[in-house]
C-alpha positions in Angstrom: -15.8 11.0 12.3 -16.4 7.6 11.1 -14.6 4.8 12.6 -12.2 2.8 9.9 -12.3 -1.0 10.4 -9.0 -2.6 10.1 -8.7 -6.1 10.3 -5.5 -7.7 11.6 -5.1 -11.8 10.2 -2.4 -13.5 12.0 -3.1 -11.5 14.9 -0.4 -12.2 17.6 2.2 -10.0 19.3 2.2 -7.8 16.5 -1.1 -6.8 16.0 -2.5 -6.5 19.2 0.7 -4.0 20.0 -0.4 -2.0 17.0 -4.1 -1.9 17.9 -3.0 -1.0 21.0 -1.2 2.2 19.6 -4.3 3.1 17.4 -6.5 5.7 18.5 -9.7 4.7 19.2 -11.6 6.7 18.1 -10.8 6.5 14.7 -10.4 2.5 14.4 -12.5 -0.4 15.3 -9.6 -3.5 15.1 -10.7 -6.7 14.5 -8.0 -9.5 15.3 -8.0 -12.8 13.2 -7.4 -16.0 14.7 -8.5 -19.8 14.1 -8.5 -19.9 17.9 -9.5 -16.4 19.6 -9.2 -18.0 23.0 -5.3 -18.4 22.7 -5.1 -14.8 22.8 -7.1 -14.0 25.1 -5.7 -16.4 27.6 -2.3 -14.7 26.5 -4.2 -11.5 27.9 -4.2 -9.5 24.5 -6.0 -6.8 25.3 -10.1 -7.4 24.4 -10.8 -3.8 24.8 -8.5 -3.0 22.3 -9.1 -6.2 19.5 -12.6 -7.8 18.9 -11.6 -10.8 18.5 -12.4 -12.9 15.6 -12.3 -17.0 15.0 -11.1 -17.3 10.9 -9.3 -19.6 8.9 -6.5 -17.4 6.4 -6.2 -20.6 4.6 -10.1 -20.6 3.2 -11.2 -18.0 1.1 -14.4 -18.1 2.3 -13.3 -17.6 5.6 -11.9 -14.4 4.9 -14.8 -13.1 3.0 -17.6 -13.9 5.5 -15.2 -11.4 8.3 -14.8 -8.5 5.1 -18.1 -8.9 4.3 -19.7 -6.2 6.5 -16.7 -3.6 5.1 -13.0 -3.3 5.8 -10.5 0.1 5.3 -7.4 -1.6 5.9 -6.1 -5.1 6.0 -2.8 -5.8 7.6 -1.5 -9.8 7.3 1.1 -10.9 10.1 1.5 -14.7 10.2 4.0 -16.7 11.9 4.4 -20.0 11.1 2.9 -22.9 13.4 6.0 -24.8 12.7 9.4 -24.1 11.3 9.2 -26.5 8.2 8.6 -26.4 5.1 4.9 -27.3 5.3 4.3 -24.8 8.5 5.8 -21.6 6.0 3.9 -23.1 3.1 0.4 -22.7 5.3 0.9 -19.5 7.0 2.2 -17.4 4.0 2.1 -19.4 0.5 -1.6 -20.9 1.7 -2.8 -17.4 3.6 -1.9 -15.3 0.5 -3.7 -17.6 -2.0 -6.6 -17.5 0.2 -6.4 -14.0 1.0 -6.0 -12.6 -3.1 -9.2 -14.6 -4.1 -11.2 -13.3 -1.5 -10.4 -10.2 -1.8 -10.4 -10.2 -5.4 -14.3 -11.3 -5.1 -15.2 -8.1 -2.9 -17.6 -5.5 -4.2 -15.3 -3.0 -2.2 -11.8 -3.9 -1.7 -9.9 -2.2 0.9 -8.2 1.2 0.7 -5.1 -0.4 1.8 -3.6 -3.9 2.1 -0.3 -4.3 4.2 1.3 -8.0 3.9 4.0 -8.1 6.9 6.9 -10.2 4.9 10.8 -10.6 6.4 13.9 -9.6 5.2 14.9 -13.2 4.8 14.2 -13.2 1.2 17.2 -11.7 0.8 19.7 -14.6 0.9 22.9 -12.8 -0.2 26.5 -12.6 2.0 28.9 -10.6 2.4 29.1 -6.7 3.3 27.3 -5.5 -0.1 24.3 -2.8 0.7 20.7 -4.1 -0.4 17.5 -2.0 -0.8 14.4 -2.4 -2.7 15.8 -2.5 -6.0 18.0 -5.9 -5.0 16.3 -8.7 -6.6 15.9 -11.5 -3.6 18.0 -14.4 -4.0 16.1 -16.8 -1.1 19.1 -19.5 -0.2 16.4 -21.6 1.8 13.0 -22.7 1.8 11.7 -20.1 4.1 12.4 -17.3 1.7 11.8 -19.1 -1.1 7.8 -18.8 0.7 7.6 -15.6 1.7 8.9 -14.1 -1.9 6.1 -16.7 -3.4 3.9 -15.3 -1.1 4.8 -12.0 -1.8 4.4 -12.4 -5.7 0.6 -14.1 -4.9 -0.8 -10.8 -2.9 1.1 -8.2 -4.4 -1.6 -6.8 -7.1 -4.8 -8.4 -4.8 -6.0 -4.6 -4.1 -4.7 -1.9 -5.9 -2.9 -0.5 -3.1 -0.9 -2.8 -2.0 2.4 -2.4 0.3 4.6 -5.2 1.5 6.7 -4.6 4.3 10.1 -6.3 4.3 11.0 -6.5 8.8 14.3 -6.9 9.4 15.3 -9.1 13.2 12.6 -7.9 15.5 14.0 -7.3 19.1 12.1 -5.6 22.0 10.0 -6.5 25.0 9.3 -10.4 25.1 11.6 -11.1 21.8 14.9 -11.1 23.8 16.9 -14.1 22.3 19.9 -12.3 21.7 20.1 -11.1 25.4 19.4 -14.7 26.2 22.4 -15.8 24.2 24.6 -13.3 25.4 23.6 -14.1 29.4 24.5 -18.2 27.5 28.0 -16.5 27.0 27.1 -16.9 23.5 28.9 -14.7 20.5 29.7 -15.0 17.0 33.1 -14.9 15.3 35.1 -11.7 14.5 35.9 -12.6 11.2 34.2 -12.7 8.7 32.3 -10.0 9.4 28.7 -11.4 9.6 26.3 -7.9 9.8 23.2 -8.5 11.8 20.2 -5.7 10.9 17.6 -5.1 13.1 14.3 -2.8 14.0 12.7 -2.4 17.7 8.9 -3.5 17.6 8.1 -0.3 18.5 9.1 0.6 15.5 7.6 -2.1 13.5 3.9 -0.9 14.5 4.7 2.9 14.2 5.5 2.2 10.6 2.6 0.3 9.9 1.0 3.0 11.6 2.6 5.2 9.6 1.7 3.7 6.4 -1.9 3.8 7.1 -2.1 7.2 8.1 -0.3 8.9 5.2 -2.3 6.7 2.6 -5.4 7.5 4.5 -4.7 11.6 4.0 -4.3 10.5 0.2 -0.1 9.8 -0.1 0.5 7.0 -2.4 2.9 4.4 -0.1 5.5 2.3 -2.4 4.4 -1.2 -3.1 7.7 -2.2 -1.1 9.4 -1.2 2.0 12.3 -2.7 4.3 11.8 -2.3 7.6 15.2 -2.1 9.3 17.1 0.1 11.6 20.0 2.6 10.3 22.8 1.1 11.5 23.2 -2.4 10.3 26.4 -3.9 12.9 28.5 -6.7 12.8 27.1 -9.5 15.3 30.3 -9.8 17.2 30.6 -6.0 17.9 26.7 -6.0 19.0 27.5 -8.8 21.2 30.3 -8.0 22.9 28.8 -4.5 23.3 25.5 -5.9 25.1 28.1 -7.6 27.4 29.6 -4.9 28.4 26.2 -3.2 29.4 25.0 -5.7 30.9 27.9 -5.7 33.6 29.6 -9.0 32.0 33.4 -9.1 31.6 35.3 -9.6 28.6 35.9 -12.8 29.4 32.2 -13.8 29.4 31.4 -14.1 25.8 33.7 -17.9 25.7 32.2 -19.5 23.0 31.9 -18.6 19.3 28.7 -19.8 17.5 28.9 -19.7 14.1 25.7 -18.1 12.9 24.1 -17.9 8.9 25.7 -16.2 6.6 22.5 -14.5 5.5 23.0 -12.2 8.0 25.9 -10.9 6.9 24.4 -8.1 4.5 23.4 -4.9 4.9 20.6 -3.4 5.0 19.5 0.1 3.7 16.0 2.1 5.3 16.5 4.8 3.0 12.7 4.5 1.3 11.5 4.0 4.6 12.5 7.0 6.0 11.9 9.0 2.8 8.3 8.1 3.7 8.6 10.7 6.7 9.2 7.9 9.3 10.9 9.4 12.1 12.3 5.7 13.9 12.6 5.8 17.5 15.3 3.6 17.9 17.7 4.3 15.1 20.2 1.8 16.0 20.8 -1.1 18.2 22.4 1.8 21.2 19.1 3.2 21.8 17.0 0.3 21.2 19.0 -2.2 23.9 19.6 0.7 26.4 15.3 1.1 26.6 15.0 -2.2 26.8 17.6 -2.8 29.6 16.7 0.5 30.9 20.3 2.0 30.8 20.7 5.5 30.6 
């Protein structure tokens, strides 16, 4: 069988989990980065990734790495900053780049996955959103991701972006941390806090790839969420409890966006055939506090 290349850009936490998932003998992962030696000093796995030094802001970039063939392309950026300039570089910049280089391919990829975040969706209250919501961003980080969305949408013709809800698991622990703080959000209003284990982040992707691979036509839009979207103070106060911390620990309330207080619907994503792991924030937090 021949090996499929799949190229990770952005490749961080995210990707070199994922390659680490992938069976090797049916991928060769190539990870993207303008500095390879960060990651390797952060000990992601070298046996698993060859690592790659690129620019996603330069097309040409992007085309010299494609240039000896790519199956799949999966982009997972994080900004370098949290400003407007840092969002508009690692998505608005990375997709420009990314659509004309691919567009100038004499092969394109079977498949193209562009990692996005559910904070496109800027609505409040308790109403339900899927993929049929239109995105309302209410700040200037989802106004660039749903502009970077638009940009790499029809770049190859299959293209899927993925929507992630609050990513929690191993090393992404800032709720915990605020809860250990004595940290907790209001009762009222409700504010809904949706969430997917990282776990479950790569076995979608992996999912995705798989099933389009055996010839299944993915949608051109997922979200990527948990099924059991719960209001922040309830999730709070019950990580508390687990955690062996009275009542009286959670002292001071913290009154968080009101973006999260929405609801999010997997439906499509598990009409895929996804089978989550972790489908809700019980068995999620219990692995990763190792509770039984």
């Amino acid at each position: 069988m021949n090996k499929q290349k799949l190229w990770i850009f952005g490749c961080g936490d995210l990707g070199a989990r994922l390659a680490l998932q992938l069976d090797r003998n049916a991928y060769e992962v190539y990870g993207v980065r303008r500095n390879p030696l960060v990651a390797l000093a952060r000990k992601r796995r070298a046996d698993a990734v060859r690592w790659r030094r690129g620019d996603a802001t330069k097309p040409e970039d992007i085309e010299r790495l494609l240039s000896g063939g790519a199956d799949v392309v999966i982009a997972t950026f994080t900004p370098d900053e949290y400003t407007p300039g840092g969002y508009q570089r690692a998505y608005v910049d990375t997709a420009t780049a990314m659509a004309t280089a691919l567009g100038n391919l004499e092969t394109p990829p079977r498949l193209l996955i562009w990692v996005s975040s559910t904070r496109v969706y800027g609505q409040g209250g308790e109403e339900w959103i899927d993929e049929r919501t239109p995105p309302i961003p209410t700040g200037f980080q989802g106004d660039m991701l749903l502009a970077a969305e638009e940009i790499i949408r029809d770049a190859v013709p299959v293209t899927c972006v993925v929507r992630f809800a609050g990513i929690y698991g191993p090393g992404r622990d800032r709720l915990l941390s605020q809860v250990r703080a004595g940290r907790c959000a209001p009762p009222h209003p409700p504010q809904f806090s949706n969430r997917i284990h990282v776990d479950d982040c790569i076995g979608f992707l992996i999912h995705l790839m798989e099933k389009q691979r055996q010839g299944w036509s993915p949608e051109r839009l997922y979200i990527g969420a948990d099924s059991t979207p719960v209001p922040m103070h309830e999730l709070q106060h019950w990580l508390a409890r687990v955690m062996g911390y009275t009542g009286a620990h959670l002292r001071e309330e913290v009154q968080t966006s009101q973006r999260r207080s929405k609801k999010l619907s997997n439906r499509r994503m598990l009409e895929s055939g996804y089978e989550l792991k972790y489908p809700d924030y019980r068995a999620g937090y219990s692995a990763l506090l190792d509770i039984d």
